[in-house]
C-alpha positions as CSV (number, residue, x, y, z in Angstrom):
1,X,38.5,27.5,33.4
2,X,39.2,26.5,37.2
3,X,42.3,25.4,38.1
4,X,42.8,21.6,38.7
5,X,45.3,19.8,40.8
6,X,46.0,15.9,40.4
7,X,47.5,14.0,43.1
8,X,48.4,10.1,41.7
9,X,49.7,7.9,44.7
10,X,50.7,4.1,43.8
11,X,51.4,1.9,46.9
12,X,49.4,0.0,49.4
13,X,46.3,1.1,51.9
14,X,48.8,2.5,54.5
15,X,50.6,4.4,51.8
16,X,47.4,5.9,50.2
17,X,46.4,7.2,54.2
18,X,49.6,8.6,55.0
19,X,49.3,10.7,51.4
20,X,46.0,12.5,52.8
21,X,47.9,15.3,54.5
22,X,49.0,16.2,50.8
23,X,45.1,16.4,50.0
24,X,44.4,18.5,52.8
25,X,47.5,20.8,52.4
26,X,46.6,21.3,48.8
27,X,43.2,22.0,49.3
28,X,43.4,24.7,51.9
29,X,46.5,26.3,50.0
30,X,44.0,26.5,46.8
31,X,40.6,26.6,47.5
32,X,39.0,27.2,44.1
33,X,40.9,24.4,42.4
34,X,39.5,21.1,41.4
35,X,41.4,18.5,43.3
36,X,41.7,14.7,41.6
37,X,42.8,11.6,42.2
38,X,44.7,9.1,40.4
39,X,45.7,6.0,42.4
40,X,44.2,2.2,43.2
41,X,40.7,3.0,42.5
42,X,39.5,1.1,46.3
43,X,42.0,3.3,47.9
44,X,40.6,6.7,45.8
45,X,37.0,5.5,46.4
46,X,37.4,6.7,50.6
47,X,38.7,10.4,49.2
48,X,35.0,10.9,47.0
49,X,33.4,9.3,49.8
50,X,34.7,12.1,52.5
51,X,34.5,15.0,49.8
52,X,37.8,15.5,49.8
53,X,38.5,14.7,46.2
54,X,35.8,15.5,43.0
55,X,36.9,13.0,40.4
56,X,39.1,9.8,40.7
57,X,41.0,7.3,38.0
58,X,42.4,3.9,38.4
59,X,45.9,3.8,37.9
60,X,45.5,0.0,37.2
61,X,43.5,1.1,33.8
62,X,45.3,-0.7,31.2
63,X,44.7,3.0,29.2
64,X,47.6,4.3,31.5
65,X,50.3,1.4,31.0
66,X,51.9,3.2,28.2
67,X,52.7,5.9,30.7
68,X,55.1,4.2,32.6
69,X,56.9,2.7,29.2
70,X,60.0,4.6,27.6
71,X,58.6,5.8,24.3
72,X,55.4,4.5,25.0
73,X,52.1,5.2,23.6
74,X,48.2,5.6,24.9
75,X,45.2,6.7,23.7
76,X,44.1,10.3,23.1
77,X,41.5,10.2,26.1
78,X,44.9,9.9,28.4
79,X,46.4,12.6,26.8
80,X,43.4,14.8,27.3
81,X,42.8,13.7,30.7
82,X,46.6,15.1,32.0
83,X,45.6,17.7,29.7
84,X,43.3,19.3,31.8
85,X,45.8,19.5,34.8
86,X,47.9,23.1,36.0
87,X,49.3,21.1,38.8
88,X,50.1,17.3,39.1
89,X,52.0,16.0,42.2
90,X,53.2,12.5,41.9
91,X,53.6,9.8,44.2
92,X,54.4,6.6,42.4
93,X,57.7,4.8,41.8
94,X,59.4,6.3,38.9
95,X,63.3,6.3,39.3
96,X,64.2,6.9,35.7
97,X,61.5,9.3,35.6
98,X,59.9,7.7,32.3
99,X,56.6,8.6,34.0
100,X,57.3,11.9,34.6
101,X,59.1,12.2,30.9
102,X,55.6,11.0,29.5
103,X,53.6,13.1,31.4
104,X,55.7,16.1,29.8
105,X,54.7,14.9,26.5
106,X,50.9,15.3,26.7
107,X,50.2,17.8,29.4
108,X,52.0,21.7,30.4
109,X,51.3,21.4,34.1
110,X,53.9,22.1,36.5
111,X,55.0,18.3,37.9
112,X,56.1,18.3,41.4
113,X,57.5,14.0,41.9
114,X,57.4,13.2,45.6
115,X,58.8,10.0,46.8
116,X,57.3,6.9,46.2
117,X,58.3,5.8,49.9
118,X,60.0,7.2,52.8
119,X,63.7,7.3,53.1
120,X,64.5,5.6,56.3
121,X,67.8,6.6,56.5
122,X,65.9,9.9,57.2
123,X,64.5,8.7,60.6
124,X,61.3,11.2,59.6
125,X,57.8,10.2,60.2
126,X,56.4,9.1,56.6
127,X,53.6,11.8,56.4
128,X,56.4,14.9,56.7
129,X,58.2,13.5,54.3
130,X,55.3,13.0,51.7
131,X,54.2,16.8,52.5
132,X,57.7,17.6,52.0
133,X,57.7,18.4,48.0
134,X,54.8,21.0,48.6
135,X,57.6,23.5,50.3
136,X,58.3,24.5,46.7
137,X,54.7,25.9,46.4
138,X,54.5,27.5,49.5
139,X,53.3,25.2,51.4
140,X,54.8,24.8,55.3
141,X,54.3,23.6,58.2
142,X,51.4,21.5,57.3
143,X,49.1,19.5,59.4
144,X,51.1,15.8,59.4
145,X,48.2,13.7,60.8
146,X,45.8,11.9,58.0
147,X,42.2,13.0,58.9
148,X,39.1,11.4,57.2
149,X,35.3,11.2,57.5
150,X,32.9,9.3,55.7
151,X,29.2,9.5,55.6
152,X,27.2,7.5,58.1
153,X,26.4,4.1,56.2
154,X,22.4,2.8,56.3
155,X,23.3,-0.6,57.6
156,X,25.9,1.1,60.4
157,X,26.4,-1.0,63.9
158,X,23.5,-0.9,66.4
159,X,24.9,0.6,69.5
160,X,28.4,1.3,67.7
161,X,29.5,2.7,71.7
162,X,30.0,-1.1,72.4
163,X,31.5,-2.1,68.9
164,X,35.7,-2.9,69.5
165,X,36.8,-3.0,65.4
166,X,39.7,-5.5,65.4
167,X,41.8,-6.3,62.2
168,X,43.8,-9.5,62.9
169,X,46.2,-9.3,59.9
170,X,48.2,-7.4,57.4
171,X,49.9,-7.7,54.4
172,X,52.4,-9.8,55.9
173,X,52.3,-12.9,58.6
174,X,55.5,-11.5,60.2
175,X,53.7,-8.5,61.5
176,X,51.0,-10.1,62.8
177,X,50.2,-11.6,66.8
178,X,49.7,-15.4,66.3
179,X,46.4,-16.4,66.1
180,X,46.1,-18.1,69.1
181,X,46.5,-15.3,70.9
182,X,43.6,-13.5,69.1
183,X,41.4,-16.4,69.7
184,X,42.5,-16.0,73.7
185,X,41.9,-12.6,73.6
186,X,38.6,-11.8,72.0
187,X,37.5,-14.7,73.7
188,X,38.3,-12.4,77.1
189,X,36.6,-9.3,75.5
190,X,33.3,-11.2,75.5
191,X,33.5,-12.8,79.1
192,X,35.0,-9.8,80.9
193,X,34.0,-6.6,79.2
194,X,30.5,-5.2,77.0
195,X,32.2,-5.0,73.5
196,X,30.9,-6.3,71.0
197,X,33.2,-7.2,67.8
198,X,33.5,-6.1,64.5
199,X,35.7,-8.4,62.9
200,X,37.5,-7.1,60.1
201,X,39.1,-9.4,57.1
202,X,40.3,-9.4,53.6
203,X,42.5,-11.2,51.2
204,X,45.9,-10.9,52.8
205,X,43.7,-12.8,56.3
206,X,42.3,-15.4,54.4
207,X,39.3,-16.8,56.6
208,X,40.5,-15.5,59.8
209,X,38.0,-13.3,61.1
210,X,35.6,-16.2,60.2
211,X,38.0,-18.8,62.1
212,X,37.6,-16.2,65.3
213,X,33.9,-15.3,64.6
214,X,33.3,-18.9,64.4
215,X,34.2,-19.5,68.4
216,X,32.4,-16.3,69.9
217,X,28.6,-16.1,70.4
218,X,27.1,-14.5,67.0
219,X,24.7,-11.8,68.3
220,X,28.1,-10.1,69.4
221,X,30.5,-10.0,66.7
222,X,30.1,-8.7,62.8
223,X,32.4,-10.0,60.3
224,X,33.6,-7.7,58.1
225,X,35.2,-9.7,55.0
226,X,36.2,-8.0,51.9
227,X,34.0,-5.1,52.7
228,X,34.4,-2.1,49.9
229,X,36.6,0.0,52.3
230,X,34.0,2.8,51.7
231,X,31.6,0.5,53.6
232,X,34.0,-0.7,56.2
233,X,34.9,2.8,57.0
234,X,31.8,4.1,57.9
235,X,31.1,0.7,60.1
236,X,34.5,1.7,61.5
237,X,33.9,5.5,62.2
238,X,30.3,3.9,64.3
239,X,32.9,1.9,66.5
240,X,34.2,3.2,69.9
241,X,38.1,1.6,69.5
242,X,40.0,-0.3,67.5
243,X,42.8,-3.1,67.7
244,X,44.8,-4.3,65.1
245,X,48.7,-4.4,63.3
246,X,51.2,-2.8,61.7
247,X,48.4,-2.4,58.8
248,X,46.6,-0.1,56.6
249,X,43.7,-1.0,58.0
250,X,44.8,0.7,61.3
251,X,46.4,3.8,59.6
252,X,42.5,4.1,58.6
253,X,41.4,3.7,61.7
254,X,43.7,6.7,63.2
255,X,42.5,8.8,60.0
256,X,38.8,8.4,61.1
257,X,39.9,9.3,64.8
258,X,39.5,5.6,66.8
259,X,41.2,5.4,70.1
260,X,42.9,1.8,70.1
261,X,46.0,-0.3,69.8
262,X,48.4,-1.2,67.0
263,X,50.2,-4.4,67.9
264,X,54.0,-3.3,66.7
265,X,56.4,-5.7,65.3
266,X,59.9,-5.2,62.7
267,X,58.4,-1.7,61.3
268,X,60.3,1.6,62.0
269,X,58.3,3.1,64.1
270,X,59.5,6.5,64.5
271,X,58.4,6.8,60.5
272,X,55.5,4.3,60.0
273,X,53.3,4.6,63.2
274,X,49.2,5.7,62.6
275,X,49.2,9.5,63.7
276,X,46.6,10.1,65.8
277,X,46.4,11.2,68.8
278,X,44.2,8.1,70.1
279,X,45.9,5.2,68.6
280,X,49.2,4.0,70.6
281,X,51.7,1.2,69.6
282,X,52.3,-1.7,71.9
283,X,55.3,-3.9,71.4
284,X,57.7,-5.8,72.7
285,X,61.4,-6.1,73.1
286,X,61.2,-9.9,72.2
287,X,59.5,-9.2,69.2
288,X,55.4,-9.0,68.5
289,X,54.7,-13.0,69.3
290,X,56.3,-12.2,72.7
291,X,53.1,-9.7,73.6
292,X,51.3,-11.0,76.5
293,X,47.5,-11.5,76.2
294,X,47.1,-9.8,79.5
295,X,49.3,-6.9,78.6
296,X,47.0,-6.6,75.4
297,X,43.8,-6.5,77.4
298,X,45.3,-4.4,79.9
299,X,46.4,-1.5,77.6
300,X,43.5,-2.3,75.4
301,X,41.4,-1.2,78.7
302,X,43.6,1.3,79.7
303,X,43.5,3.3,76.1
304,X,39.6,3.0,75.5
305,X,36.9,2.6,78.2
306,X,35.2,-1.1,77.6
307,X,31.3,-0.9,78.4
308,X,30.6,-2.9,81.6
309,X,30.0,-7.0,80.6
């Protein structure tokens, strides 16, 4: 029987991302190994998409609540399904380690428990300190910058060179530019420069990228609202830069190589920046609803070419 490696990540988008250095490591350090993933199913989907990952679970299943229970129980499918596994590496909170105790009880693998989150106390970039555990299998010096590619989607942008993907939210108002800026500004982007717009919302934005959609002319912005993130990455990876928060939304857009912007507000950013060679942070000493929208456009220019209006 081939080996098999799990990986099971709990946590947000941005989380998930920053994990995919563990993928990588572990698949060039065992090549013949199945690798799976257990995490939020959306988030796992983008792994099968880029063949990175052959089978994925949901960890929301109701079949796996018993896991995470002292003394709990589940059903014999679960216990066959951990079964299976020589190695499982675990991401997901679990400071009493009742997880970890029930994972003993129906499977022999080796466990290696990674942290759940980043210790910022550590002042280490989050993707070291995920790839961190591995050490104990051999594993070193380990590329630290989330890398992903999707197949190119039927219904992808026409003339993605001129497509700008903006995100104008995150999981939380306080890390995002107010709105009237973004109105101000992407109304600038379609009188000064040859971008188009790909608007990108879900259900932490509400109707936002409707609201800004709604004032620009139509045949140059796309709205992208609760797109499976399968489908939005592929319209992403067609797009020539991107703009958007503190997000996970821009953590993906680093993975699938954009140049662009990621508007910075309270976040540590020496551990929770996108890696990527393309993707800078812009802030502000005053705070992210200080940022100019001239100093926006300017770096926005300055980091990716804009076509000619």
């Amino acid at each position: 029987m081939e080996p098999a490696i799990l990986v099971i990540r709990g946590g947000a988008l941005g989380d998930f991302i920053l994990t995919l250095p563990v993928l990588a490591a572990l698949q060039r350090q065992f090549p013949k190994a199945r690798l799976d993933v257990l995490a939020h199913l959306p988030f796992a989907s983008l792994v099968v998409a880029a063949g990175v990952a052959e089978s994925i679970h949901s960890i929301d299943s109701p079949q796996f609540s018993g896991m995470f229970s002292q003394e709990g129980s589940w059903p014999t499918e679960i216990s066959d399904y951990f079964s299976q596994f020589s190695l499982i590496v675990s991401y997901v909170y679990d400071p009493n380690r009742i997880f970890q105790t029930n994972i003993a009880r129906c499977s022999k693998a080796r466990f290696i428990a990674g942290p759940y989150r980043a210790d910022e106390s550590a002042r280490i970039h989050a993707t070291k300190a995920l790839l961190g555990p591995l050490e104990e299998l051999g594993i070193s010096n380990a590329d630290e910058t989330p890398s992903l590619k999707v197949p190119r989607a039927a219904n992808c942008l026409a003339g993605g060179a001129n497509w700008l993907a903006a995100h104008p939210g995150s999981g939380s108002a306080r890390k995002n530019w107010p709105e009237e800026n973004w109105f101000a500004l992407t109304r600038r982007l379609i009188e000064e420069t040859g971008w188009n717009l790909l608007l990108i919302g879900g259900e932490a934005e509400g109707t936002r990228a409707a609201r800004l959609a709604a004032t620009l002319p139509a045949e140059r912005t796309n709205v992208a609202q609760d797109w499976s993130l399968v489908e939005l990455a592929a319209a992403m990876q067609e797009c020539a830069a991107f703009l958007g928060h503190d997000s996970g939304i821009t953590h993906l857009a680093a993975a699938l190589g954009l140049p662009g912007l990621a508007l910075w507000g309270e976040s540590v950013e020496e551990i929770w920046r996108p890696r990527g060679d393309g993707m800078k942070v812009l802030r502000s000493a005053k705070g992210i609803k200080e940022l100019e929208v001239e100093t926006v456009f300017t770096a926005l220019a300055g980091k990716a070419s804009a076509p000619p209006a």
